[in-house]
C-alpha positions in Angstrom: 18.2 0.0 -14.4 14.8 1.1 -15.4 11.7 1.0 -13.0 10.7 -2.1 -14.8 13.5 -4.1 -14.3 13.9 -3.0 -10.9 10.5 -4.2 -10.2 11.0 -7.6 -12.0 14.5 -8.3 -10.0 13.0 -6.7 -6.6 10.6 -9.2 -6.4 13.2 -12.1 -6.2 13.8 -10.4 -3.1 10.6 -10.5 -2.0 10.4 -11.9 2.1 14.4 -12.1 2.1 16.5 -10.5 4.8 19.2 -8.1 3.8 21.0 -5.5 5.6 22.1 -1.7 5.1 25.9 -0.8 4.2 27.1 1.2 7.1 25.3 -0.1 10.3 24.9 -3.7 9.0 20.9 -3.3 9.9 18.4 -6.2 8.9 15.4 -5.2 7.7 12.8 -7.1 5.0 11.6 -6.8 1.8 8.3 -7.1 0.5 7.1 -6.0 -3.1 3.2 -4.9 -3.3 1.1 -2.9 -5.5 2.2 0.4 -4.4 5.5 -0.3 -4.2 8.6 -1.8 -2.2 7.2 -2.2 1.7 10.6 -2.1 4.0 10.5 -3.5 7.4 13.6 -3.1 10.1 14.1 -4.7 13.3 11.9 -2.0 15.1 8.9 -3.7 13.3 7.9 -0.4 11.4 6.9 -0.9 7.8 7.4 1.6 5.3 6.1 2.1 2.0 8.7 3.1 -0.8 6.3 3.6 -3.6 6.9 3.1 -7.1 6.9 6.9 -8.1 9.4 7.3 -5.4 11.5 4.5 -6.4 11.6 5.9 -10.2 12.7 8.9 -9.3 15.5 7.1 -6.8 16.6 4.8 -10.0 17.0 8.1 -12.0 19.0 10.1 -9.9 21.2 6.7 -9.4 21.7 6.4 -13.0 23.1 9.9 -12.9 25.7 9.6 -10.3 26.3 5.9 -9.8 26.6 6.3 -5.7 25.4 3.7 -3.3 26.0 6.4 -0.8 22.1 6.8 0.6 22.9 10.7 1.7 23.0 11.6 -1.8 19.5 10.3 -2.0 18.0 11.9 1.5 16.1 15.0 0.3 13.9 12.2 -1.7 14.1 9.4 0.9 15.1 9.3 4.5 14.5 5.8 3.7 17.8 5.4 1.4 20.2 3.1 3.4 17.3 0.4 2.6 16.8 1.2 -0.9 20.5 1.6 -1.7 21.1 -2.0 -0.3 18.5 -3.4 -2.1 20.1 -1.9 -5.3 23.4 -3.0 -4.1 22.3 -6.9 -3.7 20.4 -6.5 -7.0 24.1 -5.1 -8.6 25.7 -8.1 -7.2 23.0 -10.9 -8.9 
């Protein structure tokens, strides 16, 4: 998936409620300007921006994982972006 589709099919996501793989975590998505805004139950946003998420995308088209260690010396922020990715897979 390129950044631009990921973009266009993130943003059906957009205020929905999904969870991480492993630890079944809830968190929200929200797509703005910058980039995808993640919020978990502790209330935190974060900011994956779009640069970040390009270079996530690429290394996914590489290996194929969903496993969000393989992604942790770009993201500590990968459980949420590999279940987005998964529920996009899925639609």
């Amino acid at each position: 998936m390129t950044l631009a589709q990921f973009r266009l099919r993130v943003a059906e996501l957009d205020g929905q409620t999904l969870h991480t793989a492993s630890r079944r975590r809830p968190f929200t998505v929200r797509v703005l300007p910058d980039g995808v805004s993640i919020t978990p139950s502790s209330g935190k946003e974060r900011l994956v921006s779009w640069s970040m998420m390009e270079n996530i995308l690429e290394r996914f088209r590489e290996l194929r994982s969903f496993t969000p260690v393989r992604y942790h010396d770009l993201t500590f922020d990968s459980s949420y972006v590999m279940a987005i990715l998964r529920r996009l897979s899925m639609t």
